[in-house]
C-alpha positions as a printed NumPy array, in Angstrom:
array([[ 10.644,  51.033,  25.752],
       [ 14.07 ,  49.331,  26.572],
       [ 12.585,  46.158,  27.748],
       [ 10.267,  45.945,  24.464],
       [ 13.117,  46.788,  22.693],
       [ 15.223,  44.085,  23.767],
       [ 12.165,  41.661,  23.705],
       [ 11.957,  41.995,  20.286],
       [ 15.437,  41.831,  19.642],
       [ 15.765,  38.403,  20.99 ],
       [ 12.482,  37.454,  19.555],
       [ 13.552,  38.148,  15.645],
       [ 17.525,  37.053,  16.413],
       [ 16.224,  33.832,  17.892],
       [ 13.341,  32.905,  15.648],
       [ 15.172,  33.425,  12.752],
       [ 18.197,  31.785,  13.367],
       [ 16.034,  28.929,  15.764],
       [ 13.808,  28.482,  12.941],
       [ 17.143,  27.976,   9.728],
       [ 18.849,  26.057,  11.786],
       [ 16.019,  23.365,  12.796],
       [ 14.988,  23.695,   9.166],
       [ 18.337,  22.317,   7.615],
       [ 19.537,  19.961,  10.447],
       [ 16.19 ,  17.777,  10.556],
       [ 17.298,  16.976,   7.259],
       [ 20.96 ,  15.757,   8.114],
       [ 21.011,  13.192,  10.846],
       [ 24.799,  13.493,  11.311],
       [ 24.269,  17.417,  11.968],
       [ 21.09 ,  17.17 ,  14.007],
       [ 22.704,  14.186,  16.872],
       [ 25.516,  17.031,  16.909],
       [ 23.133,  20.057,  17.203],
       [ 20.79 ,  18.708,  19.467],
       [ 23.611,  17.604,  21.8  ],
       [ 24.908,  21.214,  22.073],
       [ 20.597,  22.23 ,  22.34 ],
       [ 20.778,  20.104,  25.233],
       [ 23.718,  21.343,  26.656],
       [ 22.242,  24.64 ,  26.426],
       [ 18.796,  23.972,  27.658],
       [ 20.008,  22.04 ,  31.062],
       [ 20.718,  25.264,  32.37 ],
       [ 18.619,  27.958,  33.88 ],
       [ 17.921,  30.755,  31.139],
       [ 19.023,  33.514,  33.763],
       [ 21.942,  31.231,  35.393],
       [ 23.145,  30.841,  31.617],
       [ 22.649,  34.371,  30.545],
       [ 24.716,  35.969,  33.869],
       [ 27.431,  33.301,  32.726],
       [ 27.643,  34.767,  29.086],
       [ 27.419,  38.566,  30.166],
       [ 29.984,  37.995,  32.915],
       [ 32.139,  36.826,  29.942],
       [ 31.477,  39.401,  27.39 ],
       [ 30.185,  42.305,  29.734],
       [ 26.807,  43.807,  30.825],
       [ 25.468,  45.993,  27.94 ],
       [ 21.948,  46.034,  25.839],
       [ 23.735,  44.139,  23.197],
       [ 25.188,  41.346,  25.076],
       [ 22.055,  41.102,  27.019],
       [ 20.385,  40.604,  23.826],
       [ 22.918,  38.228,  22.346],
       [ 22.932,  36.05 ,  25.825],
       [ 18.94 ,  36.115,  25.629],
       [ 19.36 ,  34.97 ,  22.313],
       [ 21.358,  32.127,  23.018],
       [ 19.469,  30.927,  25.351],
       [ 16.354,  31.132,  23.62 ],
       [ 17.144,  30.385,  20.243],
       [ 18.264,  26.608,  21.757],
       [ 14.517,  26.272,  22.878],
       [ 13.088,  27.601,  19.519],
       [ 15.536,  24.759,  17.548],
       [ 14.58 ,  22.03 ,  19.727],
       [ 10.474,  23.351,  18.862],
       [ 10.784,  23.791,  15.709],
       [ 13.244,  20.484,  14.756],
       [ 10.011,  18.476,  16.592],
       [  7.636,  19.886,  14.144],
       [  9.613,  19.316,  11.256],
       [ 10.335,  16.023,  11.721],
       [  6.502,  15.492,  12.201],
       [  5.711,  16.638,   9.093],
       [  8.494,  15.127,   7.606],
       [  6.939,  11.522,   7.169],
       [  3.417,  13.368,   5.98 ],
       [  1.693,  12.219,   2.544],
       [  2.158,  15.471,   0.988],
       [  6.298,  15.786,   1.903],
       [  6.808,  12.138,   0.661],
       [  4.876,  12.672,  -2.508],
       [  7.053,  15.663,  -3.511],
       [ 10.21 ,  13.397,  -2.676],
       [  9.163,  10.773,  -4.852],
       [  8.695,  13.251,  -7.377],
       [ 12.375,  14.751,  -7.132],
       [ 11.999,  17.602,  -5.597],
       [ 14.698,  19.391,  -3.927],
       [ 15.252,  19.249,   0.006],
       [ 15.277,  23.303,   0.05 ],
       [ 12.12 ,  23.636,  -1.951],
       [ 10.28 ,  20.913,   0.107],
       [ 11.627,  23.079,   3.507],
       [ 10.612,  26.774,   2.143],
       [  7.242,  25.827,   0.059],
       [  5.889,  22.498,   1.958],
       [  6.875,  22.679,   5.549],
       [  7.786,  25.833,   6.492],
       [  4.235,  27.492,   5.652],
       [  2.826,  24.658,   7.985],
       [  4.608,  25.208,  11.152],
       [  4.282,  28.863,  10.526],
       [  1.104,  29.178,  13.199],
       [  4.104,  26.951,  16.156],
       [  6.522,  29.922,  15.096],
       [  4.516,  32.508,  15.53 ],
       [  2.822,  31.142,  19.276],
       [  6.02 ,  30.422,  20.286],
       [  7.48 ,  34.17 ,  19.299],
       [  4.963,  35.736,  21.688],
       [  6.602,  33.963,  24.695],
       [  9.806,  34.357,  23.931],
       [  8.459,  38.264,  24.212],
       [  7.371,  37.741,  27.395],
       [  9.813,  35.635,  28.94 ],
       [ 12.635,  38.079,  27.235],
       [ 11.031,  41.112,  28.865],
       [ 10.966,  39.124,  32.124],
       [ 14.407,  38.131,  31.692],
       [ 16.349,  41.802,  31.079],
       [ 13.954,  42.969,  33.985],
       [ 16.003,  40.583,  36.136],
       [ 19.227,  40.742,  34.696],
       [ 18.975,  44.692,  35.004],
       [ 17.84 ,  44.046,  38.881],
       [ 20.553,  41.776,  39.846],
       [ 22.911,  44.388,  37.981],
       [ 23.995,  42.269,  35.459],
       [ 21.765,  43.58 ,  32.372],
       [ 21.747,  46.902,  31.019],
       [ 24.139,  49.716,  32.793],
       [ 22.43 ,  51.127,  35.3  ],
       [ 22.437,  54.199,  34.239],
       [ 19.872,  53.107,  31.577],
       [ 15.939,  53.756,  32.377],
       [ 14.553,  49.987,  32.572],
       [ 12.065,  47.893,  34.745],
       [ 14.71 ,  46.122,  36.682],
       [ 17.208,  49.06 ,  37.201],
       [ 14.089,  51.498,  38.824],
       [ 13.253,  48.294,  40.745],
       [ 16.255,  47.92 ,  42.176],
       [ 16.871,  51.484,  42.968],
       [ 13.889,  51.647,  44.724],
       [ 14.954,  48.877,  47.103],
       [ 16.962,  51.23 ,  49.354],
       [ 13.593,  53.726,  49.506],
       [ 10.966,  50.59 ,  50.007],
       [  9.943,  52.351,  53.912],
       [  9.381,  56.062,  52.551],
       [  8.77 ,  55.292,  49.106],
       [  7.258,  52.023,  47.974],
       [  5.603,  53.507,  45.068],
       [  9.402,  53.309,  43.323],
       [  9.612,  49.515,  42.947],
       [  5.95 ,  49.101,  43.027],
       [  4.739,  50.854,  39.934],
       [  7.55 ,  49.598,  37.81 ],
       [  6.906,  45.815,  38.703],
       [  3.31 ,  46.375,  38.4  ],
       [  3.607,  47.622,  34.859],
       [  6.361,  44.607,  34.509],
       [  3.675,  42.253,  35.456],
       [  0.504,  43.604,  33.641],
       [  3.022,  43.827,  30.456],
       [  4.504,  40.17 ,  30.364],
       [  0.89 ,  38.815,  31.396],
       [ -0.351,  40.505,  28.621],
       [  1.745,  39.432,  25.985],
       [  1.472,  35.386,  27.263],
       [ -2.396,  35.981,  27.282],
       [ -2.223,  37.298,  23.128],
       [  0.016,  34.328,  22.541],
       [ -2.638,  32.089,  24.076],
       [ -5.396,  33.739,  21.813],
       [ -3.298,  33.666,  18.873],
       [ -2.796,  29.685,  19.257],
       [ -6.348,  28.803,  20.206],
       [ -7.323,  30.872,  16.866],
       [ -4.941,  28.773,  14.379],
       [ -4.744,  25.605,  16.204],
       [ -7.766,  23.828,  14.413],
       [ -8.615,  21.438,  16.818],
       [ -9.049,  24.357,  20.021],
       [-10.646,  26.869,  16.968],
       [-13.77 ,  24.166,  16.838],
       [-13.677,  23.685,  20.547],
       [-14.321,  27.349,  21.266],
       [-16.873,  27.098,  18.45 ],
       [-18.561,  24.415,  19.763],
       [-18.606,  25.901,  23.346],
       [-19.793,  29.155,  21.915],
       [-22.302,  27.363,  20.538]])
């Protein structure tokens, strides 16, 4: 429950601030060389090697494992979701409703927002799993949640010291660890080859 609960934590945090911000600077090329510099910055690190940097700053907790999960993934969901927009960007559609005067915020919310919707929501499911992956380490190299606290990684690493006499401790957990993050990836993958239109008439060709 713990690791779901931080999964989704860093899921909505980072979507919706991944997803405003890559909105509103693909619009502003002055704010988007500046943003994407500190993306980068961000994103040539490690996620674990840059989340045990932030929670050796701020402390290991379940909140400051989700805001250092956060971090770390909202820079991949900006750099994403800027791509898309600026894709769409140049389409017939968004330069028609320039040309007409419409405002930058309307053509974001109503034209290009509702078409990238299908990236945003892929993407979410493996920022589940790779969040759920993540605390499991963090927790097992002791810098996640205390250790006190029931999680994947913190029964894991308990059962280290018992492996001989008891394997079943560490076992059991990181099976369930496994299945569960394999699990989620495999829904995202079925939830992208149902709205991408291009792999939805492959299957129904194949099926075929």
């Amino acid at each position: 429950r713990l690791s779901f609960l931080v999964g989704f934590s860093v899921t909505l945090v980072s979507t919706v601030i991944g997803v405003s911000v890559a909105l509103v600077i693909s619009y502003f090329r002055l704010l988007d060389s500046i943003m994407m510099r500190v993306v980068d910055g961000f994103l040539a690190f490690p996620t674990i090697l840059l989340a045990l940097a932030l929670i050796s700053l701020i402390g290991p907790s379940i909140g400051n494992v989700i805001i250092a999960l956060s971090v770390t993934a909202t820079a991949s969901k900006i750099r994403l979701v800027r791509g898309a927009v600026l894709s769409l960007r140049e389409s017939t559609y968004v330069e028609a409703a320039r040309a007409v005067g419409v405002p930058v915020p309307r053509i974001l919310v109503l034209h290009i927002l509702p078409n990238i919707v299908s990236i945003i929501i892929v993407q979410a499911t493996f920022t589940l799993a790779g969040a759920i992956l993540a605390e499991a380490s963090l927790s097992f190299l002791g810098a996640g949640v205390p250790e006190y606290v029931p999680s994947w990684g913190n029964i894991i690493a308990t059962g280290q010291g018992y492996i001989q006499v008891g394997f079943h401790i560490s076992f059991f957990p990181g099976l369930f660890l496994t299945t569960t993050v394999l699990a989620v990836v495999l829904i995202g993958d079925s939830i992208r080859d149902h709205l991408d239109p291009k792999l939805r008439g492959r299957l129904k060709t194949t099926a075929h």
